[in-house]
C-alpha positions in Angstrom: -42.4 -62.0 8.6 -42.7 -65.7 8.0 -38.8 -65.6 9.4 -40.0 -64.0 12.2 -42.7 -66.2 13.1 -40.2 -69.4 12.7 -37.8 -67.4 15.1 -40.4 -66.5 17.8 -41.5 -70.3 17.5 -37.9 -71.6 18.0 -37.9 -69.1 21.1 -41.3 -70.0 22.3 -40.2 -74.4 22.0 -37.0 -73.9 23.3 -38.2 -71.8 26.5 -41.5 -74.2 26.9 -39.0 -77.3 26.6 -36.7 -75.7 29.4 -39.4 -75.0 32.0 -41.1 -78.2 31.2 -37.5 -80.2 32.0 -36.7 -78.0 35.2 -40.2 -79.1 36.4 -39.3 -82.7 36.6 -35.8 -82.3 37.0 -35.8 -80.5 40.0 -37.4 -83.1 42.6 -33.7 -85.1 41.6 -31.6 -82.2 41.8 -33.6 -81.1 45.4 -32.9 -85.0 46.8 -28.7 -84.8 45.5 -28.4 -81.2 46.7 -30.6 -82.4 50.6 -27.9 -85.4 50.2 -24.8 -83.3 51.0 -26.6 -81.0 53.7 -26.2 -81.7 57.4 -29.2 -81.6 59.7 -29.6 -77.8 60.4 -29.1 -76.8 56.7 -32.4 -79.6 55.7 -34.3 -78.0 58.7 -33.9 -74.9 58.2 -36.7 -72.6 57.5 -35.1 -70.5 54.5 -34.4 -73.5 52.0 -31.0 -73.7 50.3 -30.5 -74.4 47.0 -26.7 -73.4 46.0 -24.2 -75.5 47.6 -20.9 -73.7 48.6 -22.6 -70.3 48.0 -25.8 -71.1 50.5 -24.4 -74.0 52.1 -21.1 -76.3 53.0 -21.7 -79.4 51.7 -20.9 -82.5 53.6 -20.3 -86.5 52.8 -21.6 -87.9 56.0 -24.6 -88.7 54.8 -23.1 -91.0 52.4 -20.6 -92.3 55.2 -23.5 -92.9 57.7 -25.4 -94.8 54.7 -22.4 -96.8 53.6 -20.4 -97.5 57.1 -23.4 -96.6 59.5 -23.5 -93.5 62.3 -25.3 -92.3 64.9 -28.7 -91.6 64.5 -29.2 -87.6 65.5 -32.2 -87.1 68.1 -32.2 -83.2 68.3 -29.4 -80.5 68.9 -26.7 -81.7 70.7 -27.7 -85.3 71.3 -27.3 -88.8 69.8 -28.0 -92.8 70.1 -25.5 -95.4 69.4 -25.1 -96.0 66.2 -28.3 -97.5 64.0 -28.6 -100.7 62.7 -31.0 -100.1 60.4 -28.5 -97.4 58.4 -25.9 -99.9 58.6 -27.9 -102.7 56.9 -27.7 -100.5 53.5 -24.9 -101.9 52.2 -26.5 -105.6 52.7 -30.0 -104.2 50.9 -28.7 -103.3 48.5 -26.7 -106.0 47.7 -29.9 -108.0 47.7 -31.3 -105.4 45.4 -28.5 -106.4 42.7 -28.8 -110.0 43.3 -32.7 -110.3 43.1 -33.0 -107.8 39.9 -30.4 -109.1 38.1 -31.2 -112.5 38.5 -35.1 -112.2 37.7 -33.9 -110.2 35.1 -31.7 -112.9 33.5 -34.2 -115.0 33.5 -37.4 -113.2 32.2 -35.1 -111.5 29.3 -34.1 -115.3 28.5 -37.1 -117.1 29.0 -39.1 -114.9 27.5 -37.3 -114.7 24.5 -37.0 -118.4 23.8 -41.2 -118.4 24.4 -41.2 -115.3 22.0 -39.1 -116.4 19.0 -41.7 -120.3 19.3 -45.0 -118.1 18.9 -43.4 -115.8 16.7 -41.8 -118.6 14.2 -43.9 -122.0 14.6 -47.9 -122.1 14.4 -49.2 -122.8 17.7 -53.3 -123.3 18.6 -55.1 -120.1 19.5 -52.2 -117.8 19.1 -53.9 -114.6 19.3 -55.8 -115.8 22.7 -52.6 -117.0 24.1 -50.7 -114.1 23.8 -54.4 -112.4 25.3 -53.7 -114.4 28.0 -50.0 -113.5 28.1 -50.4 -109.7 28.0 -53.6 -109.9 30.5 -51.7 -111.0 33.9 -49.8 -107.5 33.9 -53.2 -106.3 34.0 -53.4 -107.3 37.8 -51.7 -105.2 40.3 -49.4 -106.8 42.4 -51.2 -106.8 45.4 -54.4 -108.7 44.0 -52.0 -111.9 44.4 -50.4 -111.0 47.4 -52.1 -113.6 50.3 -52.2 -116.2 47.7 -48.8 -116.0 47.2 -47.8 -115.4 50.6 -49.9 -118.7 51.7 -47.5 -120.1 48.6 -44.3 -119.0 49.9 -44.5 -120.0 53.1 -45.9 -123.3 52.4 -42.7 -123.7 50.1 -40.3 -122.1 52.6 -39.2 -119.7 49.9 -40.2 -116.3 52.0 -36.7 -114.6 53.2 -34.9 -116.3 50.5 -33.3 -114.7 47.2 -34.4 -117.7 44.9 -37.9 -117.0 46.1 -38.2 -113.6 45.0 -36.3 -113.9 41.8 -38.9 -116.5 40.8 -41.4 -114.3 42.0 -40.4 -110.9 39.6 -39.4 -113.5 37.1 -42.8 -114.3 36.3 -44.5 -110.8 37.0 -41.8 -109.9 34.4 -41.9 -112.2 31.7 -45.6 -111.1 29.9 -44.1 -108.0 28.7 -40.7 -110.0 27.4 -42.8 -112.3 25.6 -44.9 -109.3 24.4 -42.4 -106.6 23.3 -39.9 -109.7 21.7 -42.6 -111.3 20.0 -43.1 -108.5 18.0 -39.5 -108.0 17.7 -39.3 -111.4 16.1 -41.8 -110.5 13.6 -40.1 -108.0 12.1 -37.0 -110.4 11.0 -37.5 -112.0 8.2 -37.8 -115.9 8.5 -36.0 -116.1 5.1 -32.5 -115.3 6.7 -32.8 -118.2 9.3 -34.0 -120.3 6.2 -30.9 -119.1 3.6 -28.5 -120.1 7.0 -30.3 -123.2 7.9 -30.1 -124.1 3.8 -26.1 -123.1 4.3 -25.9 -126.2 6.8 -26.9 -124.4 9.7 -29.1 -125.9 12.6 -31.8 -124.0 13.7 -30.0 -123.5 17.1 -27.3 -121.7 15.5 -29.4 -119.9 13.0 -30.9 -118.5 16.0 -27.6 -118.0 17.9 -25.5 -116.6 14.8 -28.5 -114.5 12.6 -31.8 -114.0 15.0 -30.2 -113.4 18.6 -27.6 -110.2 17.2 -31.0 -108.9 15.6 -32.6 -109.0 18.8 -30.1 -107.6 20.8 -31.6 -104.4 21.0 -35.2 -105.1 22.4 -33.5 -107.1 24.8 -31.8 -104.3 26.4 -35.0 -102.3 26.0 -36.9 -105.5 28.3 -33.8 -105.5 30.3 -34.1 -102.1 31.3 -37.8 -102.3 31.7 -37.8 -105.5 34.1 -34.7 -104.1 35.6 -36.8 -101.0 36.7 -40.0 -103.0 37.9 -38.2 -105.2 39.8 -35.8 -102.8 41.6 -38.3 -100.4 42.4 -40.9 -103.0 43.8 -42.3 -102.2 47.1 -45.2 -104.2 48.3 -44.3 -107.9 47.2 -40.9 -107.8 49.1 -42.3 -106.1 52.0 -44.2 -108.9 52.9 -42.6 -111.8 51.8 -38.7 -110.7 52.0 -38.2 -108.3 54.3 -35.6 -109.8 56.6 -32.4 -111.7 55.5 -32.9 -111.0 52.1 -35.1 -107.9 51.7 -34.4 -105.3 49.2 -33.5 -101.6 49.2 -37.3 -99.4 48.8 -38.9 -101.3 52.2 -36.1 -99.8 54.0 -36.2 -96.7 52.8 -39.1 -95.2 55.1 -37.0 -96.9 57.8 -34.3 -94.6 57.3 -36.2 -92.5 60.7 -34.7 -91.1 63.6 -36.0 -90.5 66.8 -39.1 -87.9 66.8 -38.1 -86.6 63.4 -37.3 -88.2 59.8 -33.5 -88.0 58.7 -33.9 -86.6 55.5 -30.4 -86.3 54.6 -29.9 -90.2 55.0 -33.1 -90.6 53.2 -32.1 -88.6 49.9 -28.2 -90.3 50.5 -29.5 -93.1 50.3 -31.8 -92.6 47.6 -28.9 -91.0 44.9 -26.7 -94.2 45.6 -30.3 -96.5 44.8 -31.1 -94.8 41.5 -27.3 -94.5 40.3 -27.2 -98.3 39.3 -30.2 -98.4 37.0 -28.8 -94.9 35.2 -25.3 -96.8 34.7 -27.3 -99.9 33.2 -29.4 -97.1 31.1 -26.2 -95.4 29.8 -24.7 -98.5 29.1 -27.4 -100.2 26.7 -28.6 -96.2 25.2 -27.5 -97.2 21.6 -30.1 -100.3 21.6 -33.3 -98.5 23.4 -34.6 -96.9 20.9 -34.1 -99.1 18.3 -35.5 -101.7 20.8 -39.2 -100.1 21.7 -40.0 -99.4 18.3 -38.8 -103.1 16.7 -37.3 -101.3 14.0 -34.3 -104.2 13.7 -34.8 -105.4 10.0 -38.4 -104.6 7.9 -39.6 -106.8 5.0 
């Protein structure tokens, strides 16, 4: 019986894990599978789920996206072709640009301001890194006239340094955070034996703390890779013209009288592929990374 039970339990996790994973993997697979439909086949009132069994699937949607089309209006009609599908390419270009900067720059700032509080006895520690962790307590768009009244006293609106600065600093209170705990875990006496071997402290930290570290990096990487490339309201306001990033022009992915979803999820599968290549690339270090578990006393 007791074999049984642990049988019927297998069967019961393994069946409760599948349904649970098809719930929140099907929203991706329904945007890749309305990616290479055409118009009729998204607009149709019997939805189709199969490709090549209840549908032909089509690239145009990906040519449109990437080399701009013509934006459909209804059967048998068109516009020339739309400038706003054509400017893809450009956005998200920008989107690279501004995330990977920001995110250069919060994972190395914020390590440098982790490994001083974590190694050197500074005044009110405890309230500092209060202080630290409290500004992700704001939502974004409690700051956004001040900072807009910043920007464009500053001339920095429309620009790519502007908005790098900008997720730069909404970015670095959770580097500081997660690495500063990171750093605790190494032990000081392995900078100490180095620096005691002749090292300086700057390449103690280069040669013995920074390889240690390397895997909560990736995981703040990833995590400031993610805020800033998904950020909506902050760019939409200040940055939405010559240098304005991917999500604003999303919803502007519209044709006349009716959305074009087929665009819309294109464009959407080519916007998340770059942030799952960057995943897959640093997967070894996450997990080690978000639970410090680099090197215990």
């Amino acid at each position: 019986m007791n074999n049984q039970n642990k049988v019927a339990q297998q069967i019961l996790f393994w069946i409760t894990l599948g349904i649970v994973f098809l719930f929140f993997m099907f929203p991706l697979y329904w945007i890749l599978v309305s990616s290479f439909k055409t118009r009729a086949d998204i607009v149709t009132i019997k939805p189709s789920y199969v490709p090549y069994v209840e549908f032909q699937p089509t690239l145009n949607n990906y040519r449109d996206v990437l080399f701009g089309g013509e934006r459909q209006t209804g059967e048998g009609s068109t516009v020339t072709s739309s400038a706003d599908v054509s400017e893809f390419r450009d956005r998200l270009i920008n989107s690279v640009i501004i995330t990977g900067g920001s995110t250069i720059l919060a994972v190395f700032i914020g390590t440098l301001t982790a490994y001083a509080v974590s190694r050197f006895t500074i005044p009110l520690e405890d309230d500092f890194m209060f202080f630290v962790l409290s500004t992700k307590m704001l939502p974004p768009i409690v700051v956004l006239i001040p900072t807009y009244v910043l920007f464009t006293n500053l001339d920095l609106r429309n620009s790519y340094i502007g908005m790098i600065i900008l997720y730069t600093a909404f970015n670095l209170p959770f580097v500081v955070w997660i690495m500063k705990g990171f750093f605790d875990e190494i032990p000081k006496e392995y900078e100490d034996a180095a620096m005691v071997d002749g090292y300086s402290r700057l390449q103690a930290i280069y040669k013995i703390v920074l390889p240690e570290a390397i895997p909560a990096m990736a995981a703040t990487a990833v995590f400031s890779i993610i805020v800033s490339w998904n950020e909506f309201v902050l760019v939409n306001f200040l940055n939405n013209e010559q240098a304005g990033t991917v999500p604003p022009f999303l919803n502007s992915i519209i044709g006349v009288g009716a959305v074009e979803w087929g665009r819309l999820a294109a464009a959407s599968v080519i916007f998340v592929i770059p942030v799952i290549i960057f995943t897959f690339i640093v997967r070894n270090h996450l997990l080690r990374g978000v639970t410090f578990g680099a090197v215990r006393r």
